[in-house]
C-alpha positions as CSV (number, residue, x, y, z in Angstrom):
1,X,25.3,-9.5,-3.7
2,X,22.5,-11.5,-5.0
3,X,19.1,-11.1,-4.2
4,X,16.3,-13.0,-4.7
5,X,12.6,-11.2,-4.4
6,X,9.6,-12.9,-4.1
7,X,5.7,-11.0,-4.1
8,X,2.8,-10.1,-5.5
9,X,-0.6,-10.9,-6.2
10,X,-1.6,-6.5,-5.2
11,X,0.5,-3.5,-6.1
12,X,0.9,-3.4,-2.4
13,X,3.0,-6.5,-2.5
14,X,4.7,-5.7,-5.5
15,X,5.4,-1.7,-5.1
16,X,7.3,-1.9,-2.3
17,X,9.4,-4.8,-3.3
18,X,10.3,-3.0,-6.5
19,X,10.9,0.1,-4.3
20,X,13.7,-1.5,-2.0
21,X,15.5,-3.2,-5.5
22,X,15.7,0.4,-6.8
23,X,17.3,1.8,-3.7
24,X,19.6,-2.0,-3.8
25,X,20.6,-1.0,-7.2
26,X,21.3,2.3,-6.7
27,X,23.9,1.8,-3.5
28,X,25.5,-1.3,-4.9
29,X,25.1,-1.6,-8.9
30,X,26.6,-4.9,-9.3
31,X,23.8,-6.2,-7.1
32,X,22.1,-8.8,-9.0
33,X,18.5,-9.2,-8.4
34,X,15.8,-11.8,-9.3
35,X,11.7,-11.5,-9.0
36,X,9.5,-14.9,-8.5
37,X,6.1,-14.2,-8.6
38,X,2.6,-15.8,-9.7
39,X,1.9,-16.5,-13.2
40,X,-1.2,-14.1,-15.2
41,X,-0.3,-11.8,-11.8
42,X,0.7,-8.0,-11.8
43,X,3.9,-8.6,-11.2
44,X,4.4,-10.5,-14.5
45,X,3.9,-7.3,-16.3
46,X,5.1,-4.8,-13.4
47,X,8.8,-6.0,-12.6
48,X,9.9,-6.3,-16.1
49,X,8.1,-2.8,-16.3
50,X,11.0,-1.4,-14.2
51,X,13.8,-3.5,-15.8
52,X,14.2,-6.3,-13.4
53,X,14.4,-10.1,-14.7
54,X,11.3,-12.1,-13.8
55,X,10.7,-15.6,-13.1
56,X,7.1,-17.5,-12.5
57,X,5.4,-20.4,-10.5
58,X,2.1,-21.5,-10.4
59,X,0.2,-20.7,-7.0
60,X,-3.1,-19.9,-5.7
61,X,-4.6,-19.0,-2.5
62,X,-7.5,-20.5,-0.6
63,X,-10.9,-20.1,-0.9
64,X,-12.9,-19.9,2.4
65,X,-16.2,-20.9,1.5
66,X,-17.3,-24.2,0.8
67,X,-19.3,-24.3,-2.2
68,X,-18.5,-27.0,-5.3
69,X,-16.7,-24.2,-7.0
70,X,-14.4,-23.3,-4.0
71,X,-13.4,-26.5,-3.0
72,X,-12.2,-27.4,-6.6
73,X,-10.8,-24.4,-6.5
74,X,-8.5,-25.6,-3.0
75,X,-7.7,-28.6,-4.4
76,X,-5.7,-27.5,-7.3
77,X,-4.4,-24.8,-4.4
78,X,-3.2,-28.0,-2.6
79,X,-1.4,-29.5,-5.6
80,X,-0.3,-26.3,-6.9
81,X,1.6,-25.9,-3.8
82,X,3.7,-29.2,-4.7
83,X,4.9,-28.0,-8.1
84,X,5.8,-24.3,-6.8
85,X,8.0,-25.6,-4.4
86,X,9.6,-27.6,-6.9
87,X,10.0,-24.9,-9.2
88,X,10.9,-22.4,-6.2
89,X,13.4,-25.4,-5.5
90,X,15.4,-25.1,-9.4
91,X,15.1,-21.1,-9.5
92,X,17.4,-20.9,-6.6
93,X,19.2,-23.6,-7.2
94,X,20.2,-21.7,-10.7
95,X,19.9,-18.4,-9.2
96,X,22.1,-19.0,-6.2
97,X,21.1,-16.5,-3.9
98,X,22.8,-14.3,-1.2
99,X,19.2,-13.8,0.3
100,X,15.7,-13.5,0.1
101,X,13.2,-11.3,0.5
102,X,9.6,-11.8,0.6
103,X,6.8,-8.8,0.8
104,X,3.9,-10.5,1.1
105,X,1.6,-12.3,-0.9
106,X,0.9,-15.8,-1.1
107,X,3.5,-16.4,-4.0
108,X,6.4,-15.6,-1.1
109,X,5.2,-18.5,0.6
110,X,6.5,-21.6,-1.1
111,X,9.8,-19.2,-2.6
112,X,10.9,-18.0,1.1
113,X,10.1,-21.7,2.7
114,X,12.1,-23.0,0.2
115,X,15.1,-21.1,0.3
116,X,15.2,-21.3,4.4
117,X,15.0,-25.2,3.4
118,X,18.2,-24.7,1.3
119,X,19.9,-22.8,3.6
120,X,19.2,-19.4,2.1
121,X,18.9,-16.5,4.8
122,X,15.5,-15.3,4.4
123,X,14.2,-11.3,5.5
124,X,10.5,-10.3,5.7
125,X,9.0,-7.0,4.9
126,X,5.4,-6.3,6.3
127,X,3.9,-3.4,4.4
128,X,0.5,-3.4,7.2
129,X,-0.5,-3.0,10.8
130,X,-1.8,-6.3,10.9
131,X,0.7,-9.3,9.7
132,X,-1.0,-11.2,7.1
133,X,-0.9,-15.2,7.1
134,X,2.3,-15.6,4.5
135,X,4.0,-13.1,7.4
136,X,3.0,-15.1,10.2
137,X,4.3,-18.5,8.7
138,X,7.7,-17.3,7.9
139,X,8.7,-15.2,10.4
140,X,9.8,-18.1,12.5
141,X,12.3,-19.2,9.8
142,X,13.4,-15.7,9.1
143,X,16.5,-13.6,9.7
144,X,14.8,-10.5,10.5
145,X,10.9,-9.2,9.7
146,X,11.2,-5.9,9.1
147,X,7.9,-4.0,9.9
148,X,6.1,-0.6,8.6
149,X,3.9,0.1,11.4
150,X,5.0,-0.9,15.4
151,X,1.3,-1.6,16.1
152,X,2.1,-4.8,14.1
153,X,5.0,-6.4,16.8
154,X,1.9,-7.5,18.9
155,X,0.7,-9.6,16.6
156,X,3.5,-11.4,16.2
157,X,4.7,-14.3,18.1
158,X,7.2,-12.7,21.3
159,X,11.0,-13.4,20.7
160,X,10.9,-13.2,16.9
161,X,13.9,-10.4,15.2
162,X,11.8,-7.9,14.0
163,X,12.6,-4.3,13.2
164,X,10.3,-1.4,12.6
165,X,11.4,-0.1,9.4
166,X,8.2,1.7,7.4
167,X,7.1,1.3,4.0
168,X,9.5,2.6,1.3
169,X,8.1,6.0,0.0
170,X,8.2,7.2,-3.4
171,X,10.6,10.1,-3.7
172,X,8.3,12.4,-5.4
173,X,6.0,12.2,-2.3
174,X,8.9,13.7,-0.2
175,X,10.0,16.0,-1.8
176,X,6.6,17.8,-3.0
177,X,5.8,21.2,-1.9
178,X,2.6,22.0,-0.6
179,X,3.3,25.5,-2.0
180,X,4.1,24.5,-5.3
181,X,1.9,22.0,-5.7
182,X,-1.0,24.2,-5.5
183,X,0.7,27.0,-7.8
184,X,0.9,24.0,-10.3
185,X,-3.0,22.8,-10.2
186,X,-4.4,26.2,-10.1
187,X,-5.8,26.2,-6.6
188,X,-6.1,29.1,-4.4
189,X,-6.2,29.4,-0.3
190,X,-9.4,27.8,-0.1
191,X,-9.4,24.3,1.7
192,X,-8.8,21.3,-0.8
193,X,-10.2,17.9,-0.4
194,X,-8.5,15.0,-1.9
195,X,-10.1,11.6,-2.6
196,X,-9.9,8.8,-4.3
197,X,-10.5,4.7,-4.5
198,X,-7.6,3.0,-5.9
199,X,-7.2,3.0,-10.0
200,X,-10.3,0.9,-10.3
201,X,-12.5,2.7,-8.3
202,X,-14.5,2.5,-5.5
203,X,-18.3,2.2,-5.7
204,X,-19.0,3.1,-2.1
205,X,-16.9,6.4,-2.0
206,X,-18.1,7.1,-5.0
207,X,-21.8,6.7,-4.4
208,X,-20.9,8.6,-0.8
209,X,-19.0,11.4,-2.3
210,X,-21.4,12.7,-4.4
211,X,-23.3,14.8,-2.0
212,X,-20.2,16.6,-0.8
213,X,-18.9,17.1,-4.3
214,X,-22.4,18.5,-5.3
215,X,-21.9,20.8,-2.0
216,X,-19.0,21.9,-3.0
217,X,-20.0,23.0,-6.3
218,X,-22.9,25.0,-5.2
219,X,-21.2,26.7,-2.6
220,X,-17.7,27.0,-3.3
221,X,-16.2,26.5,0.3
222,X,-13.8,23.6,-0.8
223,X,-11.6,23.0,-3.8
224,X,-12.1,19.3,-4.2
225,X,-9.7,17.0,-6.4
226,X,-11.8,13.3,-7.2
227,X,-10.3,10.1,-9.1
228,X,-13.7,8.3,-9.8
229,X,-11.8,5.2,-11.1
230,X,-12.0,3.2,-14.4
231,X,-15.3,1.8,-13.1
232,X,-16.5,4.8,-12.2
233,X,-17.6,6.7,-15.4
234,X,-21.0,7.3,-14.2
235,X,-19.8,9.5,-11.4
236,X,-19.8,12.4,-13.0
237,X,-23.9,12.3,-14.0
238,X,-24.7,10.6,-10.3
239,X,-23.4,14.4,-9.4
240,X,-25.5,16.3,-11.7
241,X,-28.2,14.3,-10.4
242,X,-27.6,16.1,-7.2
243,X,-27.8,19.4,-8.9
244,X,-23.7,20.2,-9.7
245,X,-22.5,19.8,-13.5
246,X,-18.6,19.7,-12.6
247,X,-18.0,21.5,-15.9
248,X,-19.2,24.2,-15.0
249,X,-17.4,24.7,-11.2
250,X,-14.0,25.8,-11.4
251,X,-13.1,24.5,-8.1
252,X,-14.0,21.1,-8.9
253,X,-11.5,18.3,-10.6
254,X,-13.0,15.2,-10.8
255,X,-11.3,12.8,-13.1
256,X,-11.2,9.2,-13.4
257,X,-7.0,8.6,-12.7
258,X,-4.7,10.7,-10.6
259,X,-1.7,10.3,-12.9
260,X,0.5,13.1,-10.5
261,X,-0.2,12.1,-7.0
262,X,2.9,13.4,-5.4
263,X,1.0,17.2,-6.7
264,X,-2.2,16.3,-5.4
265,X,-1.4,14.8,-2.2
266,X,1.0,17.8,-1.5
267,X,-2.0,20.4,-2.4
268,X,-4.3,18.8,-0.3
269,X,-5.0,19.5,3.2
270,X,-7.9,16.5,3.9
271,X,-7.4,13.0,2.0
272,X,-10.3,10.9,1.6
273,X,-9.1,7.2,1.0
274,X,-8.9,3.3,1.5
275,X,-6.5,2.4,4.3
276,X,-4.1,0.5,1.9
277,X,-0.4,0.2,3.8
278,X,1.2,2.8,0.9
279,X,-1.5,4.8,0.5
280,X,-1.3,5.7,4.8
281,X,2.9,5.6,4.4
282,X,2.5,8.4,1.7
283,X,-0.4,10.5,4.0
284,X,2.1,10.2,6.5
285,X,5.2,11.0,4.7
286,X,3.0,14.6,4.0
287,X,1.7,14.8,7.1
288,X,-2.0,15.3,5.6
289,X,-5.3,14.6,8.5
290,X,-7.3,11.7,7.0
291,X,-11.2,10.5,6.4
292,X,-9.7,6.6,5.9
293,X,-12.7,4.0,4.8
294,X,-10.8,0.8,4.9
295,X,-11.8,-1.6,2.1
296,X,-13.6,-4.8,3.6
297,X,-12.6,-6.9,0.9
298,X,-9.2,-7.8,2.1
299,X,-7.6,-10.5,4.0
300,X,-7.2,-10.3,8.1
301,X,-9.6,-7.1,7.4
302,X,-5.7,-5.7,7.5
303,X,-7.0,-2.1,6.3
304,X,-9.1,-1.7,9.4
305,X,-5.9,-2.1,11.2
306,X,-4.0,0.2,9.0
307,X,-7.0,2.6,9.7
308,X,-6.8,2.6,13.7
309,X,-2.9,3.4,14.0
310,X,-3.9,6.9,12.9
311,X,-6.8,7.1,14.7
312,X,-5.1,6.0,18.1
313,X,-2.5,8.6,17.0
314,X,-5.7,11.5,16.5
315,X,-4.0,11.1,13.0
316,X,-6.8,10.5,11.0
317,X,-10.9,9.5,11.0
318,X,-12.2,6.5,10.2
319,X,-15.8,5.5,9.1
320,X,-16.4,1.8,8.5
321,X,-17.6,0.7,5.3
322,X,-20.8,-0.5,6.9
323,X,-21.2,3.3,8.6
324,X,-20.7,5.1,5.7
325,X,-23.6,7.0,4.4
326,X,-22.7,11.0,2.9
327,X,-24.0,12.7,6.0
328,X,-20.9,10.7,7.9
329,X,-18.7,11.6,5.5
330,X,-19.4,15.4,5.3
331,X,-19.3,15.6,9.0
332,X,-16.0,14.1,9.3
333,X,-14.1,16.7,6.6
334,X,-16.2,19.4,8.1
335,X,-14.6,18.6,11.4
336,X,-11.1,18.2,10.0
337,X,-11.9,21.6,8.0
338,X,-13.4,23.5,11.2
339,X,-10.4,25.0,12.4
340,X,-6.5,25.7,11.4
341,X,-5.6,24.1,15.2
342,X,-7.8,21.3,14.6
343,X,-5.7,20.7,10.7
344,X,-2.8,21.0,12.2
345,X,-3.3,18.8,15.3
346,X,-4.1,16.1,12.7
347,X,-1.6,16.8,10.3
348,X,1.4,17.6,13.3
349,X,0.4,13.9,14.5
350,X,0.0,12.0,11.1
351,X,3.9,13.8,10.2
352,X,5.3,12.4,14.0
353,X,4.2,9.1,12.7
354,X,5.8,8.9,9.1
355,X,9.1,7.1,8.6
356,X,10.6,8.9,6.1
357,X,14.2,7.1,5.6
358,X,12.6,3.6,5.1
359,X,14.6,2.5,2.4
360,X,17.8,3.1,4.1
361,X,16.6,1.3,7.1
362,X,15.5,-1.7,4.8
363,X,18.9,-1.5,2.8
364,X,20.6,-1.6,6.0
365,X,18.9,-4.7,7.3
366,X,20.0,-6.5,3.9
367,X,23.2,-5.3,4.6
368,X,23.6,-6.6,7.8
369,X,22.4,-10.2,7.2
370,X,24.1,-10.3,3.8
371,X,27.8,-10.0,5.7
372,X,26.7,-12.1,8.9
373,X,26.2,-15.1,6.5
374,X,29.3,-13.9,4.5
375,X,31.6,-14.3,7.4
376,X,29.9,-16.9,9.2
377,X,30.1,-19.5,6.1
């Protein structure tokens, strides 16, 4: 079997597609298995990272405003698009792909449009609620779209063979033990918060989260566990500002990188978070009620989206980005905190939700087109 990948641009492009090649590999070693992805992008350094071969292109996305810079900017986009179908065009031609799979981004474009050109059977994964553009395109010339969230089918075109199959989930976020995890931090029975903004860090949250923080360190009531985020170093003074030195409060870890999230996440019993499509699978996964403040910065505002399948499922909270001020955020963990029926209502709901055998459902897809096209050649 011989699979051609193509993603990237985000981690949540790229994780997941290195997630269902792991889980290839694993059932069926002599799989052989090929990135594409965007030149200077994560993926340059991430697939090779996890021991998979790596080819480029040279792509770009649009810009939507309309200044000089921007429309320069498009141009190249447009002529960019030329050469990385041509060079989409010899990688498979070398390669000579069984299949391909695309997660998103728009380096999957020209790849997956090519091989559906050159009759290569084509399979999409959508990691969010709400299909982004690159999805949208090649679903029509796809075998199958395979999709994490359900809410996602209606903005689809009708007729198109999609599957719900969920976002691959990292093992360790399975199997940790709420029990254990909390044995291993240090933490007693006393609720914990979680929260965090993504590895660079989040200036709103941050900026937000003080005042609860600084709560919690004068009164005690929660154990609270912060990644402030590599551009975040001034967090920790914006707190003693507020009249908390997190030294000195031993039920405060504020740090700037969670490097053991499957722990902390299983500790936890609130999350404070973006609404990135991994980020919710994992919440899901441990069944852990949510304050979710989707990122505004992102294409087809797809984290809003990502947001409101919780809340429709009384999953999870969300406050907008434009809403948030600390007195919104504290009332919404308070809330979530009030009662043992009210935790578990959320956290029951968010664990009904989580699809926890994802990469066996996406392996099985791949499976299934791999020996249709076998035996219908």
């Amino acid at each position: 079997m011989r699979i051609l990948f193509a993603g990237g641009g985000t981690a949540g492009h790229i994780n997941p597609a290195l997630a269902i090649a792991g889980y290839v590999k694993n059932q069926c070693p002599n799989a052989e298995i090929l990135f594409v992805g965007n030149k200077g992008g994560m993926e340059e350094r991430l697939v090779p990272q996890a021991g998979f071969k790596f080819q480029s292109i040279v792509i770009s996305g649009f810009r939507r405003s309309m200044n000089v810079k921007a429309i320069g900017h498009n141009v190249k986009t447009v002529k960019r698009m030329f050469t990385a179908s041509s060079s989409s065009k010899k990688i498979i031609k070398d390669f000579k792909p069984d299949l391909a799979v695309g997660t998103g981004g728009y380096v999957s474009g020209p790849v997956l449009r090519t091989a559906a050109k050159m009759g290569v059977p084509i399979i999409i994964h959508e990691q969010n609620a709400y299909p982004g553009v690159t999805t949208k395109m090649l679903s029509k010339l796809a075998k199958k779209v395979m999709l994490a969230i359900p809410d996602a089918e209606k903005h689809l075109e009708k007729g198109l063979p999609f599957v719900v199959t969920g976002n691959p989930v990292r093992q360790e976020i399975l199997s940790a033990d709420r029990v254990k995890a909390r044995k291993e931090l240090g933490l007693d029975e006393r609720p914990v918060v979680l929260s965090f903004g993504g590895s660079l860090g989040a200036r709103k949250i941050n900026e937000n989260l003080a005042d609860l923080i600084a709560r919690s360190g004068k009164d005690g009531k929660y154990q609270h566990i912060h990644a402030y985020g590599q551009y975040g170093k001034w967090f920790p003074d914006l707190v003693k500002e507020k009249g908390t030195d997190i030294d000195k409060c031993e039920n405060l870890d504020i740090r700037e990188y969670i490097n053991n999230m499957a722990t902390c996440l299983a500790a936890a019993d609130v999350v404070i978070s973006r609404a990135g499509a991994i980020t919710i699978s994992e919440i899901q996964a441990q069944g852990k009620p949510a304050v979710l403040i989707p990122s505004p910065n992102v294409a087809e505002n797809h984290q809003y989206h990502n947001a409101m399948a919780l809340v429709n499922k009384k999953a999870g909270e969300i406050i907008e980005e434009k809403d948030l001020t600390p007195k919104a955020l504290i009332e919404k963990v308070d809330k979530l905190l009030s009662s043992r029926e009210v935790l578990e209502e959320y956290s029951n709901n968010a664990r009904k939700m989580a699809i926890v055998d994802a990469n066996e459902r996406i392996y099985s897809v791949i499976k299934e087109i791999f020996f249709h096209c076998k035996n219908h050649n």
